[in-house]
PDB file of N, CA, C and O in Angstrom:
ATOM      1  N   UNK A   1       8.712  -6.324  14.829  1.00  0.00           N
ATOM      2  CA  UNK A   1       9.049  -7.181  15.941  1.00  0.00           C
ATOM      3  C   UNK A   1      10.472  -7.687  15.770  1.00  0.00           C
ATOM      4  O   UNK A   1      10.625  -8.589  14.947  1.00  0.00           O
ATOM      5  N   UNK A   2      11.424  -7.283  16.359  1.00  0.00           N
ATOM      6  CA  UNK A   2      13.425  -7.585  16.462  1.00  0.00           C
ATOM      7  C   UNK A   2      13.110  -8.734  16.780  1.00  0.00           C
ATOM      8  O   UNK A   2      13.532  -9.565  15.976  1.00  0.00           O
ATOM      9  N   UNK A   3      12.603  -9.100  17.529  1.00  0.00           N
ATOM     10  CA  UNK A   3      12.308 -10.670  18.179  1.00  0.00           C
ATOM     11  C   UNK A   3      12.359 -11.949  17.429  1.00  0.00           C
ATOM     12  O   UNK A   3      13.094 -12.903  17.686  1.00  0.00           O
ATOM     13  N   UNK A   4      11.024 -11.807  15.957  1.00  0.00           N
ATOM     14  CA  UNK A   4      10.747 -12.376  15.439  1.00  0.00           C
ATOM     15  C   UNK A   4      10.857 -11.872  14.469  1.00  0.00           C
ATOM     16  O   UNK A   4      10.057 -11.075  13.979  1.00  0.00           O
ATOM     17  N   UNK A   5      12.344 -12.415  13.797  1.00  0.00           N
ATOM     18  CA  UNK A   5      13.059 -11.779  12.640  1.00  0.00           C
ATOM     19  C   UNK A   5      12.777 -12.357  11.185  1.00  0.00           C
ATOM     20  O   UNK A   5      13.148 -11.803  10.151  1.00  0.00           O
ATOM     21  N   UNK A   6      11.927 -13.788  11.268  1.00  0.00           N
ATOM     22  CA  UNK A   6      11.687 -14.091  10.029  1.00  0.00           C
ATOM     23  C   UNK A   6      10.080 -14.205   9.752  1.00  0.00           C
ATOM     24  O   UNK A   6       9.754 -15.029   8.898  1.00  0.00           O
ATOM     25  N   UNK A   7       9.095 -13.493  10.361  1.00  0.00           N
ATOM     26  CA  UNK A   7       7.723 -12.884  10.787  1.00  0.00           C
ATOM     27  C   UNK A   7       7.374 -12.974   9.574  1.00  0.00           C
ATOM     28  O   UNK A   7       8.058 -12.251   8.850  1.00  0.00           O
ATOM     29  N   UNK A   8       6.273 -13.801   8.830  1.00  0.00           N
ATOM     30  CA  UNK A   8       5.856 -13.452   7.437  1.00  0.00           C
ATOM     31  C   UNK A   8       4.270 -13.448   7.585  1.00  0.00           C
ATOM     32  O   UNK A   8       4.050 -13.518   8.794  1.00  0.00           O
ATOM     33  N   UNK A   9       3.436 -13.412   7.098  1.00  0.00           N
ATOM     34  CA  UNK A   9       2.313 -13.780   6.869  1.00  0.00           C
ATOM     35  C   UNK A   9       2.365 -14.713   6.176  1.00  0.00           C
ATOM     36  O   UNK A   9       3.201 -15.009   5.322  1.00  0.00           O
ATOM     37  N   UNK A  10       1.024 -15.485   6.675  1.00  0.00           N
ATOM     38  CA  UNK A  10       0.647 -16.734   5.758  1.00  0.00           C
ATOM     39  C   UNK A  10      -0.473 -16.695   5.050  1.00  0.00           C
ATOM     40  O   UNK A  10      -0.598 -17.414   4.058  1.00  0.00           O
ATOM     41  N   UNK A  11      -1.496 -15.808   5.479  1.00  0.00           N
ATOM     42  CA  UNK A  11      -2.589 -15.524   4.469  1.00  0.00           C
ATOM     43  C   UNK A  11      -2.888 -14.457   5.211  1.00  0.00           C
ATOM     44  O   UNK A  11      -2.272 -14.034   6.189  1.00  0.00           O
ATOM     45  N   UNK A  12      -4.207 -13.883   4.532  1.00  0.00           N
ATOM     46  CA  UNK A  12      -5.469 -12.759   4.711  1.00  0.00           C
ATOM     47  C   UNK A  12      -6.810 -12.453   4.065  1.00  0.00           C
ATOM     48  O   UNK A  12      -6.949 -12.337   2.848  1.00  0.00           O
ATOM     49  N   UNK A  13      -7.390 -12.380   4.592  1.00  0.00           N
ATOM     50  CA  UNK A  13      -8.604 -11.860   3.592  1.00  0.00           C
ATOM     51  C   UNK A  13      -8.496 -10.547   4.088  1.00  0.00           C
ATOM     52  O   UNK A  13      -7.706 -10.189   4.962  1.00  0.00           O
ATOM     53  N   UNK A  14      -9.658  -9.548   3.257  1.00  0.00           N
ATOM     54  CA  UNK A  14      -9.521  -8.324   3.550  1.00  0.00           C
ATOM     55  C   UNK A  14     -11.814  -8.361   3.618  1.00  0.00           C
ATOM     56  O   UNK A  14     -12.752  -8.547   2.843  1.00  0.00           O
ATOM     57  N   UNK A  15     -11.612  -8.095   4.845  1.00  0.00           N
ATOM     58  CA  UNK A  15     -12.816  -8.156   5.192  1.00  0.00           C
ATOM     59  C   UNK A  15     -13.921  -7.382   4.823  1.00  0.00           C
ATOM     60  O   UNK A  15     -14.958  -7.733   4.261  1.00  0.00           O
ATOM     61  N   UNK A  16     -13.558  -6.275   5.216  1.00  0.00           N
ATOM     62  CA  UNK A  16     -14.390  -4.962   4.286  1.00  0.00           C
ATOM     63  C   UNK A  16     -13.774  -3.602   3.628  1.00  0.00           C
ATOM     64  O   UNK A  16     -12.799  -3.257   4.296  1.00  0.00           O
ATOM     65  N   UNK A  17     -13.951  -2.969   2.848  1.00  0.00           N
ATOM     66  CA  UNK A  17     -13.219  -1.739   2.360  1.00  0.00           C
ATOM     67  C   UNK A  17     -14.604  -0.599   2.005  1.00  0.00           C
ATOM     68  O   UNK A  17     -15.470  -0.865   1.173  1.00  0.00           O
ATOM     69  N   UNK A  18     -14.571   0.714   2.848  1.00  0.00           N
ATOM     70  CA  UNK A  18     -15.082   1.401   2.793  1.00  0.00           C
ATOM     71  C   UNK A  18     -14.400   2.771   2.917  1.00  0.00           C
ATOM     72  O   UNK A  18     -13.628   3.115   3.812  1.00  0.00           O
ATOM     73  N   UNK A  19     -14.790   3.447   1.936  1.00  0.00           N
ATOM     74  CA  UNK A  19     -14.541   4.894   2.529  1.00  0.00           C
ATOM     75  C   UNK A  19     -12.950   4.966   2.342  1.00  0.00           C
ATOM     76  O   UNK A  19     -12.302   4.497   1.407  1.00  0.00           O
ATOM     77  N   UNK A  20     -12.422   5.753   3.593  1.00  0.00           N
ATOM     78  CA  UNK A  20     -10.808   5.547   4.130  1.00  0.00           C
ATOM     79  C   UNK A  20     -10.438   4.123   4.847  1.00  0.00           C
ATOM     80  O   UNK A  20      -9.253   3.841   5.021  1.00  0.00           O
ATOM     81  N   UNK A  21     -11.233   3.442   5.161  1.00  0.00           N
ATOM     82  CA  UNK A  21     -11.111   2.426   6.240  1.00  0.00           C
ATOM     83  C   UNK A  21     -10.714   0.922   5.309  1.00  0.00           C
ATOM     84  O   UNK A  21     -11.126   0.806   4.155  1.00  0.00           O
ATOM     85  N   UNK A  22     -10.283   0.360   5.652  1.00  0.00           N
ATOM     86  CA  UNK A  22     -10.059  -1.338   5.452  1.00  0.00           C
ATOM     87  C   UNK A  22      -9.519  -2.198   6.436  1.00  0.00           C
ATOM     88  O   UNK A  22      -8.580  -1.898   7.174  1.00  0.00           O
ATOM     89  N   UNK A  23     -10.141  -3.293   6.434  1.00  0.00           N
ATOM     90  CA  UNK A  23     -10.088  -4.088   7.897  1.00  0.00           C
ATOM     91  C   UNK A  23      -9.380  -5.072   7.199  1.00  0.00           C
ATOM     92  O   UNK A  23      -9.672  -5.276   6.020  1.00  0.00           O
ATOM     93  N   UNK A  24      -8.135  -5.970   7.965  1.00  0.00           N
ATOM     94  CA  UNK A  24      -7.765  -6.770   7.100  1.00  0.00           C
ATOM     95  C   UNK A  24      -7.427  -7.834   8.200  1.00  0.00           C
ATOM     96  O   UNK A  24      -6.804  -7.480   9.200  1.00  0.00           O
ATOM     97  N   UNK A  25      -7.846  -9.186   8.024  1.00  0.00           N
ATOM     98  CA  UNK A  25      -7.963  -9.667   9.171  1.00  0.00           C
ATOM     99  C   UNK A  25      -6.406 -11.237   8.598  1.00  0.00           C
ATOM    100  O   UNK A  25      -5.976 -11.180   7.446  1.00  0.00           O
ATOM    101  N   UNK A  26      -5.991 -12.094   9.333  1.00  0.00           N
ATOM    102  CA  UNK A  26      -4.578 -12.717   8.728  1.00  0.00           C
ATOM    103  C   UNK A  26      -3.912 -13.436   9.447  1.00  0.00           C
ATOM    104  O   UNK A  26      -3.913 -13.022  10.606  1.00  0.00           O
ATOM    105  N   UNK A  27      -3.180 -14.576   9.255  1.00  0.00           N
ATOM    106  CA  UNK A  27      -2.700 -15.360  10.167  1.00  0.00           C
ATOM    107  C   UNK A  27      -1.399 -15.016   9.699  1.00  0.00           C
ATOM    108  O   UNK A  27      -1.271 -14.595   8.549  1.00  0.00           O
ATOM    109  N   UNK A  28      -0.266 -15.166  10.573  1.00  0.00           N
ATOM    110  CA  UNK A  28       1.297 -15.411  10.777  1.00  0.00           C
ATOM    111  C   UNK A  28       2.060 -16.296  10.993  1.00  0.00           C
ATOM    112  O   UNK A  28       1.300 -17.199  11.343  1.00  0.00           O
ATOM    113  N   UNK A  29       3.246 -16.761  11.039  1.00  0.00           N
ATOM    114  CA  UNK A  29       3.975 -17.128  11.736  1.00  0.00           C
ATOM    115  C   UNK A  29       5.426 -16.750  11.722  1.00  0.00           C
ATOM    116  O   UNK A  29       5.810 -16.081  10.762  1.00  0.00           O
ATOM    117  N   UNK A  30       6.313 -17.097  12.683  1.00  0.00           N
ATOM    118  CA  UNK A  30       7.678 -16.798  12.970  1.00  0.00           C
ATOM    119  C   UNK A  30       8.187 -17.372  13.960  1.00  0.00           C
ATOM    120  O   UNK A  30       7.443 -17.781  14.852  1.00  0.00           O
ATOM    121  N   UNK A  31       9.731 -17.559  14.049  1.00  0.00           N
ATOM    122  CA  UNK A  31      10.381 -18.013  15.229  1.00  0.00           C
ATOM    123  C   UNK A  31      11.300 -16.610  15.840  1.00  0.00           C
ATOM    124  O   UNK A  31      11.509 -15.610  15.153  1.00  0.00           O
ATOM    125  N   UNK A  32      11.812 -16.801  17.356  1.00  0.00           N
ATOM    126  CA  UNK A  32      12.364 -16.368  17.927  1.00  0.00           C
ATOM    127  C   UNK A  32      13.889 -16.512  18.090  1.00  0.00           C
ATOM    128  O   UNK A  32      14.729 -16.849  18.925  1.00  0.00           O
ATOM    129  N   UNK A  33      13.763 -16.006  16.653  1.00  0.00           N
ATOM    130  CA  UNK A  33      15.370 -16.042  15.720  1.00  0.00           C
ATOM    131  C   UNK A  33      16.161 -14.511  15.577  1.00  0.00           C
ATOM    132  O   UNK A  33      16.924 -14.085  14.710  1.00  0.00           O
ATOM    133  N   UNK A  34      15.708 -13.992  16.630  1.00  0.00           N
ATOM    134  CA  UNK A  34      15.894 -12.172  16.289  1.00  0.00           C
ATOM    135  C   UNK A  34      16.713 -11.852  17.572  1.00  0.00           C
ATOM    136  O   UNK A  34      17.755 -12.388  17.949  1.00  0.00           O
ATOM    137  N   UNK A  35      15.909 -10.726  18.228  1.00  0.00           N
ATOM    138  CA  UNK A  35      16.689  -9.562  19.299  1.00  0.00           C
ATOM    139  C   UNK A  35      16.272 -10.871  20.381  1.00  0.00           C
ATOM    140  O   UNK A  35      15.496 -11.808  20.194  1.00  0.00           O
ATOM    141  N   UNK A  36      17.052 -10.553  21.483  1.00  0.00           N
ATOM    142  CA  UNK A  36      15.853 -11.145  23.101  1.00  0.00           C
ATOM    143  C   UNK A  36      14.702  -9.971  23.280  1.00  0.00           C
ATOM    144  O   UNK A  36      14.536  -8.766  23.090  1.00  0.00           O
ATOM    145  N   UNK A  37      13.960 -11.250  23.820  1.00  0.00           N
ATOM    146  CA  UNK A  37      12.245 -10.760  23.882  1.00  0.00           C
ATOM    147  C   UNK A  37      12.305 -10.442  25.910  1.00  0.00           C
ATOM    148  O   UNK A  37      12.034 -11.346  26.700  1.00  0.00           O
ATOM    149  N   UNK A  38      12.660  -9.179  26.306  1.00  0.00           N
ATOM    150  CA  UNK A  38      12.591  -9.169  27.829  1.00  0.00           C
ATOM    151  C   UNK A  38      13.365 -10.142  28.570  1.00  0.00           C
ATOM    152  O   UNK A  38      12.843 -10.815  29.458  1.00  0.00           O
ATOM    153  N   UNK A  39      14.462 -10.238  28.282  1.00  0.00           N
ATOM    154  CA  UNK A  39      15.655 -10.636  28.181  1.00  0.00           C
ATOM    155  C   UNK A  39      15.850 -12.315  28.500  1.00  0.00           C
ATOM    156  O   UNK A  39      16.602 -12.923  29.263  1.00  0.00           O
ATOM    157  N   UNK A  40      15.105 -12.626  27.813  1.00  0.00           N
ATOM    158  CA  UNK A  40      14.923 -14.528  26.964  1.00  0.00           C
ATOM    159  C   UNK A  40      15.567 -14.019  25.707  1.00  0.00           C
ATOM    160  O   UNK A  40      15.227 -13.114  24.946  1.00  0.00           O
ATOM    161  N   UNK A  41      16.901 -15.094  25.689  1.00  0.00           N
ATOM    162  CA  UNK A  41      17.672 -15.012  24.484  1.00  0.00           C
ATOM    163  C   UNK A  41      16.907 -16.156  23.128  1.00  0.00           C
ATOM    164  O   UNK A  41      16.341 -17.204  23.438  1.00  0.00           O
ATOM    165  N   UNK A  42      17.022 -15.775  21.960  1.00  0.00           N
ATOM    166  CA  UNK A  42      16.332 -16.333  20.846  1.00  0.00           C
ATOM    167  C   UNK A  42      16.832 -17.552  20.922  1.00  0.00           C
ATOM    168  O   UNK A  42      18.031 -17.759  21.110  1.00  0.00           O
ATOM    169  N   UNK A  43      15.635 -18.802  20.731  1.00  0.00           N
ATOM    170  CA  UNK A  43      15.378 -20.025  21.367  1.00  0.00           C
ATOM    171  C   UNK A  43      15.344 -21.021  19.997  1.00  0.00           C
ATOM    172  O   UNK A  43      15.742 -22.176  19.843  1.00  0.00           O
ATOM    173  N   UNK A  44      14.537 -19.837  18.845  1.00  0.00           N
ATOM    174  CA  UNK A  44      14.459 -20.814  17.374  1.00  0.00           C
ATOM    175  C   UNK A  44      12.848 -21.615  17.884  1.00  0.00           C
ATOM    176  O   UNK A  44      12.340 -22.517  17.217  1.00  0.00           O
ATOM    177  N   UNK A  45      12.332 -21.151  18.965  1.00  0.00           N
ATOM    178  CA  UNK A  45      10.656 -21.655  19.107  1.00  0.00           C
ATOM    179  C   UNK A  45       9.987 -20.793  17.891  1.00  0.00           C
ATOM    180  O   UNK A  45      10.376 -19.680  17.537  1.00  0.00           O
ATOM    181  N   UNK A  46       8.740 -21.639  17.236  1.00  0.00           N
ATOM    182  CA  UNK A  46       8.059 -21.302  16.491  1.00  0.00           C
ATOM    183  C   UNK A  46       7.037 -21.048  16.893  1.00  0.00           C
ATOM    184  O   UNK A  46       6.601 -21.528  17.939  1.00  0.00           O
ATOM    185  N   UNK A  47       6.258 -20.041  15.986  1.00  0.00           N
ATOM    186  CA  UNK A  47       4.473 -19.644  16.464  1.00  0.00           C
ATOM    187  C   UNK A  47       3.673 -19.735  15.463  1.00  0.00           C
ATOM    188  O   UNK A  47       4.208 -19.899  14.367  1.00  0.00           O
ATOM    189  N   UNK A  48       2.611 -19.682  15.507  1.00  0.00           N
ATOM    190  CA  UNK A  48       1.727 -18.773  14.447  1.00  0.00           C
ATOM    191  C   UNK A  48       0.348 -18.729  15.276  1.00  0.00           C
ATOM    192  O   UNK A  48      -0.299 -19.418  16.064  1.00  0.00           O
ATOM    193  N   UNK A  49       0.290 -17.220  14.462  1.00  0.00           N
ATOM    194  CA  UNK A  49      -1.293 -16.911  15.400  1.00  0.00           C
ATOM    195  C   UNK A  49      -2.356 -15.968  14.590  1.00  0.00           C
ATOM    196  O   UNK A  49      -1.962 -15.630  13.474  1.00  0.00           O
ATOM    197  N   UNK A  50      -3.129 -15.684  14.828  1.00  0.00           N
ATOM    198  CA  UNK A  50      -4.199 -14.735  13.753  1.00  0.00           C
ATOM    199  C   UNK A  50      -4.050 -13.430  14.514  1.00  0.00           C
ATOM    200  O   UNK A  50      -3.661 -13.322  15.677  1.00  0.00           O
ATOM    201  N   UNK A  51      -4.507 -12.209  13.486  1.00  0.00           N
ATOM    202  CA  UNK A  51      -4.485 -11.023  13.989  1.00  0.00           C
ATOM    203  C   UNK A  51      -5.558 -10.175  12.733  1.00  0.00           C
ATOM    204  O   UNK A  51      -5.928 -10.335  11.570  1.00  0.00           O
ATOM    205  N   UNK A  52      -5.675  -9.502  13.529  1.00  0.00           N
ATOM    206  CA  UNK A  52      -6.878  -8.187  12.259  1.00  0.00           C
ATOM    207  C   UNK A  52      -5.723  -6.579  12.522  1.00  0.00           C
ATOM    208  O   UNK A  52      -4.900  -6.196  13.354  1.00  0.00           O
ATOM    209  N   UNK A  53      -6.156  -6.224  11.611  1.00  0.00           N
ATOM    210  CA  UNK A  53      -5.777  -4.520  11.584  1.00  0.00           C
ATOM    211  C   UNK A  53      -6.882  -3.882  10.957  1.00  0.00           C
ATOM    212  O   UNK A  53      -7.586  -4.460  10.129  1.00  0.00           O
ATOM    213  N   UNK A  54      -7.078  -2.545  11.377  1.00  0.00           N
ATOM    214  CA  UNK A  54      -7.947  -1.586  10.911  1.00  0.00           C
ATOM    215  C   UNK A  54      -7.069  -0.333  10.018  1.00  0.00           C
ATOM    216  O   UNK A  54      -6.969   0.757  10.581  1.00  0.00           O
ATOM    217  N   UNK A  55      -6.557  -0.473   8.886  1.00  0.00           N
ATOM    218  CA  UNK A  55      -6.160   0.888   8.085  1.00  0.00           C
ATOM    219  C   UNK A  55      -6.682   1.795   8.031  1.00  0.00           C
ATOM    220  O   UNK A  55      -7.832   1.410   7.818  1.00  0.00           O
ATOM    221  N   UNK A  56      -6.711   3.158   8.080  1.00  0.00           N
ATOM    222  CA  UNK A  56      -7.342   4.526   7.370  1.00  0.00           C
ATOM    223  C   UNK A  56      -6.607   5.131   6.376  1.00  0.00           C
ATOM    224  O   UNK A  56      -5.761   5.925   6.786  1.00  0.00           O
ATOM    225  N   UNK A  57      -6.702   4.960   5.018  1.00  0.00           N
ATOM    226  CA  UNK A  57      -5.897   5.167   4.394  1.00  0.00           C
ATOM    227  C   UNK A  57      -6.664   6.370   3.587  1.00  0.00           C
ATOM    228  O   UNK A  57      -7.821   6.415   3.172  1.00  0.00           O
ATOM    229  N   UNK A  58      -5.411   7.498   3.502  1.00  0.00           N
ATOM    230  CA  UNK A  58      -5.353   8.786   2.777  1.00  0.00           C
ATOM    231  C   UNK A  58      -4.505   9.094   1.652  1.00  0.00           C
ATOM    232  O   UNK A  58      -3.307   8.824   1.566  1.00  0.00           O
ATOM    233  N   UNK A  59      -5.214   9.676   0.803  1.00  0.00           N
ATOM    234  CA  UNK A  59      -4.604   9.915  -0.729  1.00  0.00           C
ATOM    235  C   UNK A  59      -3.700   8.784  -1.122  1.00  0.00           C
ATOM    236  O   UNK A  59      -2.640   8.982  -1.716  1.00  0.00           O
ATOM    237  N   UNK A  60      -4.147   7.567  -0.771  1.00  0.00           N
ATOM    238  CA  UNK A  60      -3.436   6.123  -1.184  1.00  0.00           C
ATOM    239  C   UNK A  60      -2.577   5.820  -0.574  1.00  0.00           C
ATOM    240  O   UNK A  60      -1.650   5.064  -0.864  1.00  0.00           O
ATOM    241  N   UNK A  61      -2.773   6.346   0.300  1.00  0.00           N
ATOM    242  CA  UNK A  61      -1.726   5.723   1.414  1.00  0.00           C
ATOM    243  C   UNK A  61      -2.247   5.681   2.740  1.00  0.00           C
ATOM    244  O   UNK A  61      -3.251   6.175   3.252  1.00  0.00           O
ATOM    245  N   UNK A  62      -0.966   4.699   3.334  1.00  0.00           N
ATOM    246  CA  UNK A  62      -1.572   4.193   5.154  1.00  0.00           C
ATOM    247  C   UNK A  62      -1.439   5.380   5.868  1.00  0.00           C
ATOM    248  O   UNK A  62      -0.251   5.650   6.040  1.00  0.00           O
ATOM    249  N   UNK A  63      -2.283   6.271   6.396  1.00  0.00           N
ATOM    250  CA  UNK A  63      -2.080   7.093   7.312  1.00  0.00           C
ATOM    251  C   UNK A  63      -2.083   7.022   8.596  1.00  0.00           C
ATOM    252  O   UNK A  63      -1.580   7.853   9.352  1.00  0.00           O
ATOM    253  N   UNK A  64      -2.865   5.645   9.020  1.00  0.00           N
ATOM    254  CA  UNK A  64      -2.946   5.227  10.773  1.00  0.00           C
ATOM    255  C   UNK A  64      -2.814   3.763  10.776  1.00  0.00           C
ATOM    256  O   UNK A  64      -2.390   3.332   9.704  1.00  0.00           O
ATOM    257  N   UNK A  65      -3.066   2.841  11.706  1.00  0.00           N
ATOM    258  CA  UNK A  65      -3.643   1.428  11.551  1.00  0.00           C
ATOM    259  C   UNK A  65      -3.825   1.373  13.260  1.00  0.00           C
ATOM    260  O   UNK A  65      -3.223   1.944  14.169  1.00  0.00           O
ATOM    261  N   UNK A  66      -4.920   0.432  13.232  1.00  0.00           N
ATOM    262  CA  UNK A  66      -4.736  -0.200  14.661  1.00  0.00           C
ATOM    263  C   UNK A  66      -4.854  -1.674  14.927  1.00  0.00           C
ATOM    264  O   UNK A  66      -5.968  -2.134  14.675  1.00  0.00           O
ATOM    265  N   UNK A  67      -4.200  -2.289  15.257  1.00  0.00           N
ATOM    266  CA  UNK A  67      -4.153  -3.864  15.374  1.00  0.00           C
ATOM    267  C   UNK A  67      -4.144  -4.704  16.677  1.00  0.00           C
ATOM    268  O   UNK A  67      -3.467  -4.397  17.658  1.00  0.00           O
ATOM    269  N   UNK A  68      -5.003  -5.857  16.602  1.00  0.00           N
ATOM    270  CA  UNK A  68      -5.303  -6.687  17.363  1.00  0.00           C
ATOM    271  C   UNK A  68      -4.434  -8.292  17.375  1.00  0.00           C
ATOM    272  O   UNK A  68      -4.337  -8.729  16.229  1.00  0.00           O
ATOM    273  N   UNK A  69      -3.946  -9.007  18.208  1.00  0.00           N
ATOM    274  CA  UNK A  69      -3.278  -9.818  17.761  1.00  0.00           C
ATOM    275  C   UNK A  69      -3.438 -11.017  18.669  1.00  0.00           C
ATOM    276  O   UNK A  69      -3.565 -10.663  19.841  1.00  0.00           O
ATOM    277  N   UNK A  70      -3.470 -12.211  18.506  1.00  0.00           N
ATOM    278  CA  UNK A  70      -3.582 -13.056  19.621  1.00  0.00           C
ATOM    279  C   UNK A  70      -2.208 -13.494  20.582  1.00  0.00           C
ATOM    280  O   UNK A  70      -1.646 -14.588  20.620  1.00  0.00           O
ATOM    281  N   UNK A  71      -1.935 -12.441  21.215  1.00  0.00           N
ATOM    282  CA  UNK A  71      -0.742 -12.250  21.473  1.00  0.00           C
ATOM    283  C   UNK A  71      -0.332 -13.523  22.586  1.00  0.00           C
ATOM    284  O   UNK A  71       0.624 -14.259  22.337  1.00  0.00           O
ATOM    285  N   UNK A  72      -0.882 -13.635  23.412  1.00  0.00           N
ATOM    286  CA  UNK A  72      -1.232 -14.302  24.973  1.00  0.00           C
ATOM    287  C   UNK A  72      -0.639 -15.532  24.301  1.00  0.00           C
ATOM    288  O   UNK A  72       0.453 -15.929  24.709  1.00  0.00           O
ATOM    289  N   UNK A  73      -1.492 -16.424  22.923  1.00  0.00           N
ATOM    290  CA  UNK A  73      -1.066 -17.466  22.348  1.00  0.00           C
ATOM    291  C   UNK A  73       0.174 -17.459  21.959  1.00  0.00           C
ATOM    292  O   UNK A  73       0.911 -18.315  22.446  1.00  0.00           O
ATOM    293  N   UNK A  74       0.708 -16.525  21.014  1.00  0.00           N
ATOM    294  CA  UNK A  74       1.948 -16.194  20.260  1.00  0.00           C
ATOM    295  C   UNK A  74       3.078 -16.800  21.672  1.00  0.00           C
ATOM    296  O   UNK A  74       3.827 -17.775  21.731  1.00  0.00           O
ATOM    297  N   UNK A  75       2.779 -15.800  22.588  1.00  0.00           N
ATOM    298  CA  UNK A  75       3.451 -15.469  23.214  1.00  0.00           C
ATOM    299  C   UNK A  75       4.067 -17.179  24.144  1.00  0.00           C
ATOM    300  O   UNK A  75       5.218 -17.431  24.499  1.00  0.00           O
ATOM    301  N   UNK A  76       3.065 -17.887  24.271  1.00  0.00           N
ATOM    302  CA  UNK A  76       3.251 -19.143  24.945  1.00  0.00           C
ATOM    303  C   UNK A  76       3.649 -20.135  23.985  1.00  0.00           C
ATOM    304  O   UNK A  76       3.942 -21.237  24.448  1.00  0.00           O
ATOM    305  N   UNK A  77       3.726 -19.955  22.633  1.00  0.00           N
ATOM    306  CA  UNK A  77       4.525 -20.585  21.788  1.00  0.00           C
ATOM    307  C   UNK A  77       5.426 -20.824  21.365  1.00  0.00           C
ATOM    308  O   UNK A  77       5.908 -21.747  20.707  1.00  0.00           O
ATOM    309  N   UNK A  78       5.974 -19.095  22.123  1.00  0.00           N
ATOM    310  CA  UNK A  78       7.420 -19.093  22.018  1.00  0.00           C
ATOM    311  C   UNK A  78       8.480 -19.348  23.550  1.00  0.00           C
ATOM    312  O   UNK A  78       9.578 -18.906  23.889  1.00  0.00           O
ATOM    313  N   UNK A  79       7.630 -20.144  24.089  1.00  0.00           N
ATOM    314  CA  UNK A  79       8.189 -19.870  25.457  1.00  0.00           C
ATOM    315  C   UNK A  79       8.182 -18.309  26.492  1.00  0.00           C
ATOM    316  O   UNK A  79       8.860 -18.089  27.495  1.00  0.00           O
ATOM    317  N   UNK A  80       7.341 -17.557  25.931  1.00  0.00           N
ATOM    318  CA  UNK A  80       7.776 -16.495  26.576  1.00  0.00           C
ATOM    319  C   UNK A  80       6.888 -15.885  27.535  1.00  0.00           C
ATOM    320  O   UNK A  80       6.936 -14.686  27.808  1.00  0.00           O
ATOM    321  N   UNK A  81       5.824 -16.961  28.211  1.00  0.00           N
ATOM    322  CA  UNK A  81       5.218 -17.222  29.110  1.00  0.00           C
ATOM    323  C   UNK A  81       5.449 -17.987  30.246  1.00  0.00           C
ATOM    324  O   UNK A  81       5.649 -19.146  29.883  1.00  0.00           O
ATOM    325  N   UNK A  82       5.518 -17.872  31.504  1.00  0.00           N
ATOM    326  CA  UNK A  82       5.618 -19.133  32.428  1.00  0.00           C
ATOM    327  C   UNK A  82       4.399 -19.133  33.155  1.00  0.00           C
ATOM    328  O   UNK A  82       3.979 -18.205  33.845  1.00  0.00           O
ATOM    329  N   UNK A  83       3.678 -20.598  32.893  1.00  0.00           N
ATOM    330  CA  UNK A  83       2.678 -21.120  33.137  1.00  0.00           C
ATOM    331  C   UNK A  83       1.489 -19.720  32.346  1.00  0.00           C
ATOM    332  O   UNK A  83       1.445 -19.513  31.134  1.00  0.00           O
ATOM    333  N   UNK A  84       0.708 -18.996  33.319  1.00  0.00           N
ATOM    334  CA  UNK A  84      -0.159 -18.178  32.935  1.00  0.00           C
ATOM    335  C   UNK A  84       0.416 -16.899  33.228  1.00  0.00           C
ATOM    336  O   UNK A  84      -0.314 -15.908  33.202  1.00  0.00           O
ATOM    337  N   UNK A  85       1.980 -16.769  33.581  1.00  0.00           N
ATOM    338  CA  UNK A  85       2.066 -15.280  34.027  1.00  0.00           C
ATOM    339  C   UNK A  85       2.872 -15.147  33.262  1.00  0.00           C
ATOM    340  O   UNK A  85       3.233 -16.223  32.785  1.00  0.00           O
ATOM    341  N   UNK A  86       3.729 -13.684  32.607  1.00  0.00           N
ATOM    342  CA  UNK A  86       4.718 -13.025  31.401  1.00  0.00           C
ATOM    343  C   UNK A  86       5.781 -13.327  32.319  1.00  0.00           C
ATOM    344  O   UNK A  86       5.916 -13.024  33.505  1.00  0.00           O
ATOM    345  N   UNK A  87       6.727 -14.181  31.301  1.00  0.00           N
ATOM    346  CA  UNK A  87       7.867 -14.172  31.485  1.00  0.00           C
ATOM    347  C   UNK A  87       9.055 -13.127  31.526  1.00  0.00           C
ATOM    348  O   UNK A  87      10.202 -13.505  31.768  1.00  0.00           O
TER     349      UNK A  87
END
């Protein structure tokens, strides 16, 4: 994310590990200290929000992921919502 240039995690658990698969579920935060986000110039608003990913990992390594994120929230934290519609 260019947007949110200082993006860290703040925790995770790792929910289950089977097989190739691991689910890893995790909260974030970051400000809008980066690129413009759809051309809203970086404001220095802060967020944090939870998100999960699904890994498939092959011969020890990440070969896919798919991730879920509470974006809608993120997104109104950083200003980059007006009212209920995308800014």
């Amino acid at each position: 994310m260019s947007a949110i240039a200082d993006l860290h995690i703040i925790s995770y658990d790792i929910i289950f590990a089977k097989d190739e698969h691991v689910l890893l579920r995790y909260s974030a935060e970051g400000s809008h200290c980066g690129q413009p986000h759809n051309g809203i110039e970086p404001s220095g608003k802060k967020a944090k929000w939870t998100a999960a990913a699904i890994f498939e990992v092959q011969d020890g390594k990440v070969h896919s992921f798919t991730k879920e994120w509470d974006k809608l929230n993120m997104w109104k934290q950083l200003g980059w919502m007006k009212d209920d519609e995308y800014a």
